[in-house]
C-alpha positions as CSV (number, residue, x, y, z in Angstrom):
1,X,186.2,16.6,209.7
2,X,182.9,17.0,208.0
3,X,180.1,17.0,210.4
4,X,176.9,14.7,209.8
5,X,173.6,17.0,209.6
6,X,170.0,16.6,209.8
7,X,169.0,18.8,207.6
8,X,168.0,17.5,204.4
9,X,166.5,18.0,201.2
10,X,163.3,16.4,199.8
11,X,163.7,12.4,198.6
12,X,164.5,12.4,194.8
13,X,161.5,10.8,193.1
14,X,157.8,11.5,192.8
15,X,156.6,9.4,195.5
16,X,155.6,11.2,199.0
17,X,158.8,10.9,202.0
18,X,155.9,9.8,204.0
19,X,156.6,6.0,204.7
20,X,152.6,5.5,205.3
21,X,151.7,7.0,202.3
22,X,154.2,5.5,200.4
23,X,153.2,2.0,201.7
24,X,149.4,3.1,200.9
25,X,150.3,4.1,197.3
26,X,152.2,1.4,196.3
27,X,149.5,-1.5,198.0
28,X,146.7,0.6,195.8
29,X,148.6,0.0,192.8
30,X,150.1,-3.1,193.5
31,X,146.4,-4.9,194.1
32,X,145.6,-3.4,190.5
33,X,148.4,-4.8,188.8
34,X,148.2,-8.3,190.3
35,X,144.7,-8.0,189.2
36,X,145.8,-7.0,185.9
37,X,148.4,-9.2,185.2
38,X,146.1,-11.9,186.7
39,X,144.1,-11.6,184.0
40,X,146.6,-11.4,181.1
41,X,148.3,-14.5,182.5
42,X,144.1,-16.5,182.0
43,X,143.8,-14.6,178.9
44,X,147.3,-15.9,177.6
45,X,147.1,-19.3,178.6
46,X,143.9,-20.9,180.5
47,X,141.6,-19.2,177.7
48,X,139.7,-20.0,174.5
49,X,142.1,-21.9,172.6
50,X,141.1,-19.8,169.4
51,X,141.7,-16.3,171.6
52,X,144.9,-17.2,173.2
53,X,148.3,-16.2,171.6
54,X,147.1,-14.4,169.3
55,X,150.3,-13.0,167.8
56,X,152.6,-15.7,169.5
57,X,155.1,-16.8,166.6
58,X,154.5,-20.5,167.2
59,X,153.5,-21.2,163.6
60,X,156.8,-19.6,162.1
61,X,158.8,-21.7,164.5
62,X,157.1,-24.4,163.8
63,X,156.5,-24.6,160.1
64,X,160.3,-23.8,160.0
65,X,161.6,-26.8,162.7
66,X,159.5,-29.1,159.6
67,X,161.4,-27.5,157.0
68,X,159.0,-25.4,155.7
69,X,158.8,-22.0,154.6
70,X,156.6,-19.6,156.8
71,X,157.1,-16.5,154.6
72,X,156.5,-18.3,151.6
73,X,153.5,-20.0,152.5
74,X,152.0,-17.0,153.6
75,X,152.8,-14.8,150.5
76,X,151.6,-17.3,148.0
77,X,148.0,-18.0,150.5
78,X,148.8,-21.4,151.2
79,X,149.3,-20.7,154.7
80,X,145.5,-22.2,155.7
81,X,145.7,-24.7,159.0
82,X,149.6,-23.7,159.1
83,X,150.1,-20.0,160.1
84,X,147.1,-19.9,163.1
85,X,145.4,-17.0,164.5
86,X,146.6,-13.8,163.9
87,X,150.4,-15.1,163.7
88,X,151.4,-13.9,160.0
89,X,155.3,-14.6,160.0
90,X,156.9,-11.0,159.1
91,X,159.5,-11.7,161.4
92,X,163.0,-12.3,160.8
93,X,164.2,-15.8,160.9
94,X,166.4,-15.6,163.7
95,X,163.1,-15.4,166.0
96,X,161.9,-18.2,164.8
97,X,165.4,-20.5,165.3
98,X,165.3,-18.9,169.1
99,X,162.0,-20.2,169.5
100,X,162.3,-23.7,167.5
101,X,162.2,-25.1,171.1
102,X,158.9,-23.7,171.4
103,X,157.9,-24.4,167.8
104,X,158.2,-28.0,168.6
105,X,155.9,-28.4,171.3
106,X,151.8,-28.6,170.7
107,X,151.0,-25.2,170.7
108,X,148.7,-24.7,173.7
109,X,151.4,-26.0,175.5
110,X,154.0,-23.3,174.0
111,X,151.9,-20.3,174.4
112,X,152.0,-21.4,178.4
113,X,155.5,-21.5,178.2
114,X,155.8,-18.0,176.1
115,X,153.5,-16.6,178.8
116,X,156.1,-17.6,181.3
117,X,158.8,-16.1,179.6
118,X,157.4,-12.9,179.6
119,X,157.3,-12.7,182.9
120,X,160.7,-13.4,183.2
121,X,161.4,-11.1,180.6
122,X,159.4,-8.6,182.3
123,X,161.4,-9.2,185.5
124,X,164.4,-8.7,183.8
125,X,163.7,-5.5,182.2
126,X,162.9,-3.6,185.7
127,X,166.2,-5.0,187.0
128,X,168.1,-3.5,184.1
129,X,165.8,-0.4,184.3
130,X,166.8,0.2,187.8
131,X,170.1,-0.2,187.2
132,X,170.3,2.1,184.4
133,X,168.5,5.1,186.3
134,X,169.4,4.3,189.7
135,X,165.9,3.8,191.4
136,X,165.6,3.1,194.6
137,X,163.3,0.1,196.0
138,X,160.2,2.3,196.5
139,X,160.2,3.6,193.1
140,X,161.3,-0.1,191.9
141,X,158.5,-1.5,192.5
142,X,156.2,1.7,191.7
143,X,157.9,1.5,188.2
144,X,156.5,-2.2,188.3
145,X,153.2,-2.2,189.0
146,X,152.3,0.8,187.0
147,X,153.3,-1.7,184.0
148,X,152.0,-4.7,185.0
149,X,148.7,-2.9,185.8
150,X,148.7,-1.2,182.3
151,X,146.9,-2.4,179.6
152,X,149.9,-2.5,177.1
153,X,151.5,-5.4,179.6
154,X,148.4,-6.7,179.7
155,X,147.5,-7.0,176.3
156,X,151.3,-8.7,175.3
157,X,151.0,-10.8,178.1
158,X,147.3,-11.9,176.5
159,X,148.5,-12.3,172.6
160,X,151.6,-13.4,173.3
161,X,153.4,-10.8,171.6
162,X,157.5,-10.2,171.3
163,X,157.1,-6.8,172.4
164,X,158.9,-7.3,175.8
165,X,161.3,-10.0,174.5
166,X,162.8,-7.0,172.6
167,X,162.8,-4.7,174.7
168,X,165.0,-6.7,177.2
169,X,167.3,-7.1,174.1
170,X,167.5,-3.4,173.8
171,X,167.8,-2.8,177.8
172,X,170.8,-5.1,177.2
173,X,172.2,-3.0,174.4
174,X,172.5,-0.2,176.4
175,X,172.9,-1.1,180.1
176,X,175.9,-3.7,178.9
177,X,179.9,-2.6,179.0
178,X,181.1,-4.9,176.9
179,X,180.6,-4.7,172.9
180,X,179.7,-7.9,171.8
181,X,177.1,-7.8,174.3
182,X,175.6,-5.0,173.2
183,X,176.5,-5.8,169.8
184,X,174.6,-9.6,170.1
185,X,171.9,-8.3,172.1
186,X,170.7,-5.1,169.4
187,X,171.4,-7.7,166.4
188,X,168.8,-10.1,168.3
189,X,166.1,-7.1,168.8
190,X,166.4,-6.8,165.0
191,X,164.1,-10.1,164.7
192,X,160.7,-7.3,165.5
193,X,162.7,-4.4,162.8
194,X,160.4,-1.7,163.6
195,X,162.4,-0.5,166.5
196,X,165.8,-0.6,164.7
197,X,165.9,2.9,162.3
198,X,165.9,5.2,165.0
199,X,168.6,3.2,167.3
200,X,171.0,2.0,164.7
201,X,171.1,5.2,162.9
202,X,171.4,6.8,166.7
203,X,174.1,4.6,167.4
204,X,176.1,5.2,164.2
205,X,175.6,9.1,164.8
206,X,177.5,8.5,168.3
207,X,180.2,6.0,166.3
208,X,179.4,2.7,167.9
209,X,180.5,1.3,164.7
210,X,181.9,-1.9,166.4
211,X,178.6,-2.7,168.0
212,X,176.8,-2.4,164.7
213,X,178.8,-4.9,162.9
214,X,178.7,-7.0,165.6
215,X,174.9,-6.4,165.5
216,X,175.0,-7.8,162.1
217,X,175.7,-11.5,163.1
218,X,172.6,-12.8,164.6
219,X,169.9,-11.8,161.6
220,X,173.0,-12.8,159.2
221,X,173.5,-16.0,161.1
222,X,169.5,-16.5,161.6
223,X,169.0,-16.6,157.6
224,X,171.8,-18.8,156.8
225,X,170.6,-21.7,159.0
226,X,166.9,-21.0,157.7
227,X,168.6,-21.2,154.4
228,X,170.3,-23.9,154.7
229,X,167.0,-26.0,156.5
230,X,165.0,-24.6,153.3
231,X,167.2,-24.1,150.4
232,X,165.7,-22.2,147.5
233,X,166.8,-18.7,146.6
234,X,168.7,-16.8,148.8
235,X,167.9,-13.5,148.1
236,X,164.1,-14.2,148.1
237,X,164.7,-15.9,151.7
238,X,166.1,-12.7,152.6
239,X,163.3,-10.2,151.6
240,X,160.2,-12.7,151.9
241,X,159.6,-11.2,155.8
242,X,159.9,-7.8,154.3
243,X,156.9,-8.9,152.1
244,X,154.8,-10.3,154.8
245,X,154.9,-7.5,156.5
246,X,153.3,-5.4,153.3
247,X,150.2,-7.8,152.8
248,X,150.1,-8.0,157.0
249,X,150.5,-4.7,158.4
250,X,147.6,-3.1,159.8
251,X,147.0,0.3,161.2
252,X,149.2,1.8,164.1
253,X,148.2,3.0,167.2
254,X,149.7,6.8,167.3
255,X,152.5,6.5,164.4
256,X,153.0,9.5,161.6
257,X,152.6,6.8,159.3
258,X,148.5,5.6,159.4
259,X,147.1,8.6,159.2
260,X,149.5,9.1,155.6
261,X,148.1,5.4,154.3
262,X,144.3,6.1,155.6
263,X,144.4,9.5,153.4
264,X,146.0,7.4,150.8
265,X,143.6,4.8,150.8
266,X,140.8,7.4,150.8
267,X,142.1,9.0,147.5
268,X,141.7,5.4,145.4
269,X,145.3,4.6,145.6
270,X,146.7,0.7,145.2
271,X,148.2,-1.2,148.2
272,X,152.4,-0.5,146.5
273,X,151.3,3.0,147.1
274,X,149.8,3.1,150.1
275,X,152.1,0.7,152.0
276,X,155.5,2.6,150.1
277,X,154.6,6.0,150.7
278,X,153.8,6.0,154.7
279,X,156.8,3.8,154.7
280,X,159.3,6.5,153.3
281,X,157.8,9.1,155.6
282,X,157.9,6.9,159.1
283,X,162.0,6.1,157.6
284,X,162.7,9.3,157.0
285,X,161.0,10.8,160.3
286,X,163.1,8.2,162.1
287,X,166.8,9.1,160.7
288,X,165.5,12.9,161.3
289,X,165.2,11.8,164.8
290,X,167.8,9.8,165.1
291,X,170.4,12.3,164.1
292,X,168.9,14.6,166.5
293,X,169.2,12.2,169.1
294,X,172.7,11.2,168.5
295,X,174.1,14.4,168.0
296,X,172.2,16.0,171.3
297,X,175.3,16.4,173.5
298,X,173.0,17.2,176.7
299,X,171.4,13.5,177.0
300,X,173.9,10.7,178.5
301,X,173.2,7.3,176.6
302,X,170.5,6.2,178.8
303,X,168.5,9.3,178.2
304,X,168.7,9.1,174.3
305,X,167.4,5.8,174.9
306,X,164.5,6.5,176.6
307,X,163.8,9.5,173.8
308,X,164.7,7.0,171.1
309,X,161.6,4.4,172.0
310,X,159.1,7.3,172.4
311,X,159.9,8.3,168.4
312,X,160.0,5.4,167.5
313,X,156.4,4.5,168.4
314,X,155.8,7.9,166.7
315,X,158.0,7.6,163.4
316,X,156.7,3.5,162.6
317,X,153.5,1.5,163.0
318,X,153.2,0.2,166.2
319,X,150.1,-1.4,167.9
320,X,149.0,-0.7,171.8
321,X,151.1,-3.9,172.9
322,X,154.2,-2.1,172.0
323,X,153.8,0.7,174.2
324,X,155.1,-1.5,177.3
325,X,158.9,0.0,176.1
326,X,157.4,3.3,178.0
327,X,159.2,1.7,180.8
328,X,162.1,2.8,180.2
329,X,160.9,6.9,179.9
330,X,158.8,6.6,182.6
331,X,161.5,4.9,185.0
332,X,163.5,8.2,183.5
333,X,160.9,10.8,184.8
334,X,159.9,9.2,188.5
335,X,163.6,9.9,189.7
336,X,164.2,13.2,187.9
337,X,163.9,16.5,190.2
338,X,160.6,18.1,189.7
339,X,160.0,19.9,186.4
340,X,157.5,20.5,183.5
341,X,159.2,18.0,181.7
342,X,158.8,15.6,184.4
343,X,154.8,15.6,184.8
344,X,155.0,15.9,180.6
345,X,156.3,12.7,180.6
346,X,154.6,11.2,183.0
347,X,151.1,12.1,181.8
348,X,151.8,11.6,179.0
349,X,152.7,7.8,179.7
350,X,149.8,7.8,182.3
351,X,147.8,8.7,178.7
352,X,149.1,5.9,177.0
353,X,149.1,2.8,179.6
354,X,145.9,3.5,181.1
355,X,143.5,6.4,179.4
356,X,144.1,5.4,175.8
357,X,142.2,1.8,176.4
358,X,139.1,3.8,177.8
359,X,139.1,5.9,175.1
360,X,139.5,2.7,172.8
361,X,136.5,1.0,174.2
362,X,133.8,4.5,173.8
363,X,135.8,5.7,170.2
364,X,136.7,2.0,168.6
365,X,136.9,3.6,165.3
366,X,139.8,4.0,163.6
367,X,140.4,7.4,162.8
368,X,143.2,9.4,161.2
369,X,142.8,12.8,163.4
370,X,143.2,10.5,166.5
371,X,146.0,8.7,165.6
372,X,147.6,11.9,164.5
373,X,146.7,13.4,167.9
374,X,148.4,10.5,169.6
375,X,151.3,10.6,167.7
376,X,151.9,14.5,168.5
377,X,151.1,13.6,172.0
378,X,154.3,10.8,171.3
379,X,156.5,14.1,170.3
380,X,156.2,16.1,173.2
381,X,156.8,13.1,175.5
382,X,159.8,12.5,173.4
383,X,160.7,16.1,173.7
384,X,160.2,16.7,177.6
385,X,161.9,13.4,178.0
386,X,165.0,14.9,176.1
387,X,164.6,17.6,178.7
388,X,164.8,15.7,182.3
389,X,167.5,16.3,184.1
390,X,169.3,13.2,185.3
391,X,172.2,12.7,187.7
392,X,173.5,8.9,187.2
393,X,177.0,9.6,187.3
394,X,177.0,9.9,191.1
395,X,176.4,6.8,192.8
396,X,174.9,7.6,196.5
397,X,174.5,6.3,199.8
398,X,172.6,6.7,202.0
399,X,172.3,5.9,206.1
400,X,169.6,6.9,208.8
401,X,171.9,9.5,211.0
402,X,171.1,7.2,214.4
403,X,173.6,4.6,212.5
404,X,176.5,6.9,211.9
405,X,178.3,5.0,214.6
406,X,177.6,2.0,212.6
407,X,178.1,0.9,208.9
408,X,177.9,5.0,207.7
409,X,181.5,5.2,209.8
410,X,182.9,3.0,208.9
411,X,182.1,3.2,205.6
412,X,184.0,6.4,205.6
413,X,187.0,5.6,207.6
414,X,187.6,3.4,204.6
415,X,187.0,5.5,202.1
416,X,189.3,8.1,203.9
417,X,192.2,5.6,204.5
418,X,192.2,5.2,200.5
419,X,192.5,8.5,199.9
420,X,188.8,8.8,198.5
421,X,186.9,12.3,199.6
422,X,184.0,12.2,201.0
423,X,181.2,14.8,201.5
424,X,178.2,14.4,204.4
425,X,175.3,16.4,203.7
426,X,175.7,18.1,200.6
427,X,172.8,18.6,198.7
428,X,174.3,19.7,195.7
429,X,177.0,16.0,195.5
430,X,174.1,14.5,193.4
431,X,173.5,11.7,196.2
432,X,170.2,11.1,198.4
433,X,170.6,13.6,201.2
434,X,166.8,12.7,203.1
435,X,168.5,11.3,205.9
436,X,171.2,14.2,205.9
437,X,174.3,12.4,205.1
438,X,175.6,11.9,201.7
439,X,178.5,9.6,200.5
440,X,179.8,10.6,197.8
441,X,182.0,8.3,195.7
């Protein structure tokens, strides 16, 4: 019979085996992020009525639960007292049905609801997250107030953006077993479009063909139902969000894309141009990296993932807020063995949740050679994330060796009497050997 030893190897993770340090380290950052969130939460919903949800897509939902046409409105600028704030509708219309509950209350009511919601999503998104990378509770909650102290989480939290709602749909997509939930879950993500390219392509590279078409039935179902409440022409229902989003779009925060449009812009072109052109380039860079992504054999599903939200925020316009789906990357790198790739990643992410705001505030200008720099930054996070190396499909356990006699026995005795092997101690079964035994099963 195997024999239980002390000897064991360092704790997976980046934080220190110390318990005092670790209890230290994660108060530090813990008092940060209740500070931060602290202040998204008055920002979002005790502030200025005229600075709080910003981007919250009340007016949509509510312009659409009277029977009127958000999209429509907005293209033909007769949107004054109806779309409010900075909440321009070039969304699809299933977001708006989800949030017609929303849409119907007064809005400074809604926006405390919406902040509330995020939360929840939030919380929801670091279950799933430990789930799909196997953290333990230390590096649970170091995974959670990194992001609620960062200034993306911050900044969603304040606006009252959809950035997190989405990403808990795509969390879904790929933590879930069964298809349709997966399938539901990525067709309801498709309401914020910019992150679909690089998965659905991705996705169709690795012949999930099923979960796309499932994918299909919430935007399809969304737009029937808005037609249906509006009437008019279908096939102008169907691209009017499309349109939105060319009068509405504004510059990115580290995309390939901007820096394309600011040249263009520079060089006297008109808006078809300069919207089209960046457009086909961001598309384009997003299949490239799709395919890659789908076709790299050495990344499980959870990996591309992560690699999959990083070039996306490279390949397409996105704005600081969006930056909270770093997460799921991050969450990759704190339990992956120690590696260039590792602190890559992490610095990188460190870059974008808490130096890029600094720089923001001394640098507000908008400039093409920064966001270019950002977005190369973007690439080699994606690439040293594509890099990590991941064990998730050993599940562990672990057991201080003064309970052997305890729960660790039996434990094993079972495992035995079913005819399971079992290894104690083995640094190379993939399981958390700190303690210096090792369950393997």
């Amino acid at each position: 019979m195997d024999s239980a030893t002390t000897k064991g190897s360092s704790r997976p993770g980046i934080l220190p085996s110390s318990s005092v340090l670790r209890i230290f380290i994660l108060a530090a950052i813990a008092l940060i992020a209740a500070v931060s969130t602290c202040v998204g939460v008055k920002e979002a919903a005790f502030s200025d009525p005229g600075t709080e949800g910003i981007d919250f897509q009340w007016s949509g939902a509510h312009l659409l639960s009277q029977h009127e046409d958000p999209w429509k409105l907005y293209i033909n600028h007769q949107d004054k007292g109806k779309v409010i704030l900075g909440q321009q509708p070039n969304y699809l219309a299933e977001l708006f049905l989800l949030l017609q509950p929303l849409g119907q209350m007064p809005f400074q009511q809604a926006v405390k609801w919406w902040c509330g919601l995020n939360l929840f999503f939030t919380g929801c998104i670091l279950y799933l997250v430990r789930k799909m990378f196997l953290l333990d509770r230390d590096h649970t909650l170091l995974i959670a107030f990194l992001l609620m102290a960062s200034m993306p989480f911050r900044v969603t939290l304040h606006i009252g953006q959809q950035s997190l709602f989405v990403l808990l749909m795509l969390c879904i997509t790929f933590y879930a077993q069964n298809p349709m939930a997966k399938g539901l879950a990525l067709g309801v993500s498709y309401s914020k479009y910019s992150f679909a390219p690089i998965i659905v392509v991705m996705l169709l590279m690795k012949r999930r063909i099923g979960v796309i078409l499932i994918s299909s039935i919430p935007p399809l179902v969304g737009l029937l139902l808005a037609w249906r409440m509006l009437g008019g022409s279908f096939k102008s229902l169907t691209l009017e969000p499309f349109a939105v989003a060319k009068m509405a779009m504004g510059p990115g925060a580290a995309d390939i894309m901007t820096p394309l449009e600011i040249l263009l812009r520079s060089l006297g072109f008109p808006l078809g141009v300069t919207f089209s052109i960046p457009a086909i380039l961001g598309l384009v860079a997003a299949v490239v990296a799709a395919i890659w992504i789908g076709r790299n054999k050495r990344m499980d599903e959870k990996l591309q993932f992560a690699v999959a939200l990083i070039l996306t925020l490279m390949c397409l316009k996105h704005v600081i807020y969006d930056f909270v789906v770093l997460v799921v990357p991050i969450a990759a790198a704190v339990m992956a063995p120690r590696s260039k790739a590792r602190s890559i990643v992490l610095l990188c992410g460190a870059h974008f949740w808490f130096l890029t705001p600094i720089i923001q505030r001394l640098a507000p200008e908008i400039s093409a050679m920064k966001i270019l720099t950002y977005s190369l930054l973007l690439l080699v996070m994606g690439i040293a994330t594509s890099l990590l190396q991941l064990n998730l499909t050993a599940r562990s356990a672990s057991v201080p060796v003064n309970d052997w006699s305890g729960a660790a026995k039996q434990h094993v005795e079972r495992r035995v009497a079913a005819g399971v092997s079992v290894r104690l101690g083995d640094p190379e079964s993939g399981g958390i050997t700190s303690y210096g035994i090792c369950l393997r099963h």
